[in-house]
C-alpha positions in Angstrom: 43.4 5.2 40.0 44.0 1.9 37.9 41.0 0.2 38.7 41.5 -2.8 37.0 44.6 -3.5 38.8 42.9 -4.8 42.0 41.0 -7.9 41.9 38.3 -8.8 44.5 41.0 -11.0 46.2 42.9 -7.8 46.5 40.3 -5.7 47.6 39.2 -8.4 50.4 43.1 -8.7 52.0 43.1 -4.6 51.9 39.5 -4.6 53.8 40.4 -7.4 56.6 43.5 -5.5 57.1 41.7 -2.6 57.8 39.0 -3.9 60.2 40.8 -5.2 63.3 42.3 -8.8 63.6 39.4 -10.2 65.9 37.2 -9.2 63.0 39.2 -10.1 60.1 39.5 -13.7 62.1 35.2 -13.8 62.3 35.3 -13.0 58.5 37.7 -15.4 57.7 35.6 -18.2 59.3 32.7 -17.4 57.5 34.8 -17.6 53.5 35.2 -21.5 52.2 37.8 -22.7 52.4 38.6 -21.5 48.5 38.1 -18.7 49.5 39.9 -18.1 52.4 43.0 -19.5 50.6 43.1 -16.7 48.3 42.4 -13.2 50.4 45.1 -14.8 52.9 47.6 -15.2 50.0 46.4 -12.0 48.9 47.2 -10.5 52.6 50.7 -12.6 53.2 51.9 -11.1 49.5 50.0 -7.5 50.6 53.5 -4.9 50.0 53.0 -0.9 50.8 49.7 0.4 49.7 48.8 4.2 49.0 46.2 5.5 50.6 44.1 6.9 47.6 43.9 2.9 46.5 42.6 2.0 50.0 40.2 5.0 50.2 39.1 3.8 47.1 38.1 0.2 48.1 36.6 1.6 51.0 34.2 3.9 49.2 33.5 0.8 46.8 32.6 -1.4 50.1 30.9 1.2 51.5 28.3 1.6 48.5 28.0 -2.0 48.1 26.8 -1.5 51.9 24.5 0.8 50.9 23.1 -1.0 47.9 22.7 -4.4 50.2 21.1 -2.2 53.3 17.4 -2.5 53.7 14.8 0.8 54.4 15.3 1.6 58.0 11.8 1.0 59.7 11.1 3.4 63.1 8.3 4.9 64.6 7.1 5.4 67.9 7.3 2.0 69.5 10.0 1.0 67.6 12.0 4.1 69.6 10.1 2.7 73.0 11.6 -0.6 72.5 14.7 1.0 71.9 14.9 3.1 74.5 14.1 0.2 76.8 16.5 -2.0 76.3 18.8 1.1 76.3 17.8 2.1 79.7 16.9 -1.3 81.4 13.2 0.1 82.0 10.1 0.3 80.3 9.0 3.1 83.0 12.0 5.1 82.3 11.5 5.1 78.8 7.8 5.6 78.6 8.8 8.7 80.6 11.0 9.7 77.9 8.7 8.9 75.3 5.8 11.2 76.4 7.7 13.7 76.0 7.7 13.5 72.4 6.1 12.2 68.8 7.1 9.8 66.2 9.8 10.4 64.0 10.2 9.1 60.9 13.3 7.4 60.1 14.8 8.2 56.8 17.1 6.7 55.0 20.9 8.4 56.2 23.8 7.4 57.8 23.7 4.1 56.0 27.6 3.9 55.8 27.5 3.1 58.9 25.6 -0.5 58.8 28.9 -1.5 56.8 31.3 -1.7 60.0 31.0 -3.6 62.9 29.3 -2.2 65.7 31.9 -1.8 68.2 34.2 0.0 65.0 30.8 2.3 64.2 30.4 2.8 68.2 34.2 4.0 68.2 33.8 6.7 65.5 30.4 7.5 67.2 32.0 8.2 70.3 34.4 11.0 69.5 30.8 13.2 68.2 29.5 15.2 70.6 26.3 13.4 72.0 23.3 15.3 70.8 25.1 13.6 67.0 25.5 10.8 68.1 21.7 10.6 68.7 20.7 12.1 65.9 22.6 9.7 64.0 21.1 6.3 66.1 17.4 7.7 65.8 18.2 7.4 61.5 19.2 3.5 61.9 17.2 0.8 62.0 16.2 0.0 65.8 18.5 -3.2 66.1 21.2 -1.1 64.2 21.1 1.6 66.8 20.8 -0.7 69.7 23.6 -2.8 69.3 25.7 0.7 68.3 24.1 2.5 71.7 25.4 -1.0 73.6 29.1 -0.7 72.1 28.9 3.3 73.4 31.1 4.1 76.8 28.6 3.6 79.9 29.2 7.4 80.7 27.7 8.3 77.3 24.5 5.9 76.8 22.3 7.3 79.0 23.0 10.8 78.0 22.4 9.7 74.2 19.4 8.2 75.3 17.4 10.9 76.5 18.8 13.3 73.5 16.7 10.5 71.2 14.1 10.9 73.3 13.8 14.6 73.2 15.4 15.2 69.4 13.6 18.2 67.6 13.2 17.1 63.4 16.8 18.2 62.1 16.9 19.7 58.6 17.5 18.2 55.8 20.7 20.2 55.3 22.0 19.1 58.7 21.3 15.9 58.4 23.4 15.7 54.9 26.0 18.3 56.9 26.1 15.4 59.7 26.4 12.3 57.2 29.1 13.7 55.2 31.4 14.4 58.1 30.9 11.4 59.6 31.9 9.7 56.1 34.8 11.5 55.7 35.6 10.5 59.5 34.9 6.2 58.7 37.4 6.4 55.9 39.6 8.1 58.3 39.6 5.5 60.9 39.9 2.8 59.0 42.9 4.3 57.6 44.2 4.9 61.0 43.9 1.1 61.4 45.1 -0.4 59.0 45.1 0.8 55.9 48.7 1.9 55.6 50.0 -1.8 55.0 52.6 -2.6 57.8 56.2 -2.3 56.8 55.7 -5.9 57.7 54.1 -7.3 55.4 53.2 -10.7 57.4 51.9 -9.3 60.6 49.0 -9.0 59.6 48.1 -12.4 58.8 49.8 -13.4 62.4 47.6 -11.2 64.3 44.2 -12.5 62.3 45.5 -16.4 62.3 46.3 -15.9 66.3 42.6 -15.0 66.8 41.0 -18.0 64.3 40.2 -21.0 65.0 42.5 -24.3 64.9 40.5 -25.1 61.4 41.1 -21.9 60.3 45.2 -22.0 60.9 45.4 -25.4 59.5 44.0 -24.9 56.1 45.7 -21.3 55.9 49.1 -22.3 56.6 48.9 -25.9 55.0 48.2 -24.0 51.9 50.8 -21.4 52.5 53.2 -24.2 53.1 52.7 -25.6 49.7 53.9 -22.5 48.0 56.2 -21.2 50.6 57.5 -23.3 53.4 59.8 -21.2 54.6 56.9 -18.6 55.1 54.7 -20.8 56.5 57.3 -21.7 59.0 58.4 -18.2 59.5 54.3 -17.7 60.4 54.3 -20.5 62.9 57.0 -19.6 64.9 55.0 -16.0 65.7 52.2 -17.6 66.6 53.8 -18.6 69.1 56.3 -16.8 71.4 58.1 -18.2 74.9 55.8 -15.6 76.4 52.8 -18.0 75.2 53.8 -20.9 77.7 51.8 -19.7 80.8 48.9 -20.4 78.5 49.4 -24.6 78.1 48.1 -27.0 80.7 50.5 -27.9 83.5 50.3 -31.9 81.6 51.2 -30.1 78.5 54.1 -27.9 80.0 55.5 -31.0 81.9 55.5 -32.6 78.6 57.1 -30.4 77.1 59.8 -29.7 79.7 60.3 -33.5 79.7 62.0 -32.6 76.7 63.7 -29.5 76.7 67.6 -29.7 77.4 68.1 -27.6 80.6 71.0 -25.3 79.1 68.8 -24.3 76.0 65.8 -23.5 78.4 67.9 -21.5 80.9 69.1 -19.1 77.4 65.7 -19.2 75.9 64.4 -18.2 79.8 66.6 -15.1 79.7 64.3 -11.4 79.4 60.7 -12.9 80.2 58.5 -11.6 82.6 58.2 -13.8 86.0 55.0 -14.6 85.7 56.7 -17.1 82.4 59.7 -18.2 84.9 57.4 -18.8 88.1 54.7 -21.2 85.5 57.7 -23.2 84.4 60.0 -23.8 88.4 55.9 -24.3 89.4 55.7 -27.4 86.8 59.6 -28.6 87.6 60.4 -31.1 90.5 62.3 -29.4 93.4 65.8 -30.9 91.6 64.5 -29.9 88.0 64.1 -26.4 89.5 67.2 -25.9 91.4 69.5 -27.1 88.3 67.4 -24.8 86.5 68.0 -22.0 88.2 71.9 -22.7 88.8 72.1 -23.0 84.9 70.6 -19.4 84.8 72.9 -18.3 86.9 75.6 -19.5 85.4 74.5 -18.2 82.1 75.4 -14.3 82.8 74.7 -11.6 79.9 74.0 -13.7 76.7 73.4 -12.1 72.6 70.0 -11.7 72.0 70.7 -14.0 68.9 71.6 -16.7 71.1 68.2 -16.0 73.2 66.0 -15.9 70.0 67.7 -19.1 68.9 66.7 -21.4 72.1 63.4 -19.9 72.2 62.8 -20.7 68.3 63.8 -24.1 69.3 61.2 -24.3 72.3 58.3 -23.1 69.9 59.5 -25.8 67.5 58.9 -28.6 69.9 55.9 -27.0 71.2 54.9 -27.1 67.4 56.1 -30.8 67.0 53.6 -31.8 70.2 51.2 -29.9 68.8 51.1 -31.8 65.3 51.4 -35.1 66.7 48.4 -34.5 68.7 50.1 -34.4 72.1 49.0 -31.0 73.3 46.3 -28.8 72.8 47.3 -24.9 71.9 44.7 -22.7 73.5 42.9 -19.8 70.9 41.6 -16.7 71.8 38.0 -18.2 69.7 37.9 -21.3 71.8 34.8 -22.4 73.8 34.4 -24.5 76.5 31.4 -26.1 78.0 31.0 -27.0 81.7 
């Protein structure tokens, strides 16, 4: 495998791509913005990839992990504190505790601490639960604890007493145990992602829809230096006529103000009625009723006719946005009371 072809841009776009947009978006926020310029060119340029290449960058990221990790620290009150937090009792997990020594954590399963906890929890999860315990009692405690939280509710009580009660496993099961689960990370995030969509920009419209304004702003503004039309294309998926339950009533009315009623009636045709109740809701009673003549009017329309009034709405919803007029909700905003 050519090596040398992949560049550390490269690598980066294949990894976000493989992690899960909400994550990818997190990661994103935390490059400068150098940075983040070139893994998202990286990604909107990202064509087919075989999977050898992407297990390949995985197994590289996974023993930089490794490298980076620090000694896992346990013991006895270590697994108490654990096991508290776990259970929501001390008494519960004293209980637990007596029945048992310390055990001293070695160093395994450290491909784990390079995913997320909620991805590590997922592959956990599919283990039957006397593995999945034997694997949390080899992390560090806030390592296991923040895995154990991600767990179903059904299973963390049941891993919690198989820490508690664990005899020492041998050393060849505990290699036995760490190389299946390997083999099963490298599948999952192949299952994810890794497989480039035959798509090649969805991927960027799924992680830009989950960062923050900041974010989308310097991405597409330097997208729309080298491709406009891309940049543009990018924008108007953000975006769909689905997306207008989620402005403001002001903001809607706003934007109504200056929608032509035919082009809304087309664009109106084949959404849900939770879309089509938000916007007679934000009408006046006249609005409304010429509204819903027009739709009536309409009868079967192209789906090219649909897709172009609808392009049209996101473009004004765009326009407002630019000029400052309107304020596009993000799944990463945060409000304050």
């Amino acid at each position: 495998m050519p090596e040398l072809q992949l560049t550390g841009a490269r690598k980066a776009a294949l990894l976000l791509v493989s992690v899960g947009q909400e994550r990818a978006a997190r990661i994103l926020q935390s490059l400068s913005e150098t940075e983040v310029e070139r893994v998202v060119a990286e990604i909107a340029n990202l064509g087919p990839v075989e999977e050898p290449v992407v297990n390949h960058v995985m197994r590289e990221f996974i023993a930089q992990a490794q490298k980076q990790a620090h000694t896992p620290i346990g013991g006895v009150e270590v697994a108490k504190g654990l096991l508290s937090e776990a259970l929501g009792s001390s008494a519960k997990a004293e209980a637990l505790m007596s029945r048992i020594g310390g055990t001293p954590v070695g160093n395994h399963f450290r491909a784990l601490t390079a995913l997320d906890s909620a991805v590590a929890a997922s592959v956990l999860s599919r283990e039957h639960p006397q593995t999945i315990a034997l694997v949390l009692s080899k992390l560090p405690p806030d390592r296991s604890l923040a895995m154990l939280r991600e767990l179903p509710e059904e299973l963390r009580g049941d891993v919690a007493y198989r820490i508690a009660t664990l005899s020492p496993p041998s050393p060849e099961t505990l290699r036995a145990v760490e190389n299946g689960l390997e083999r099963r990370i490298l599948s999952a995030a192949t299952s994810q992602r890794l497989r480039v969509d035959s798509d090649p920009v969805k991927p960027l419209v799924e992680i830009l829809a989950r960062a923050d304004a900041e974010t989308e702003r310097i991405i597409l503004g330097r997208i729309d230096e080298v491709d406009p039309h891309l940049a543009q294309d990018i924008r108007q998926r953000l975006f769909t006529i689905e997306d207008l339950v989620k402005l403001e009533d002001k903001a809607l009315q706003l934007l109504l103000r200056q929608v032509d009623t035919k082009e809304l009636a087309m664009a109106l045709k084949g959404t849900s009625e939770s879309v089509r109740e938000r916007i007679y809701a934000n009408l006046s009673e006249r609005a409304s009723e010429n509204l819903l003549e027009e739709m009536d009017l309409l009868g079967p329309q192209r789906l090219s006719d649909v897709e172009k009034a609808r392009k049209e709405i996101v473009r004004t919803v765009r326009q407002l946005e630019q000029e400052g007029s309107i304020v596009l909700s993000r799944s990463t905003d945060d409000y304050i009371e």
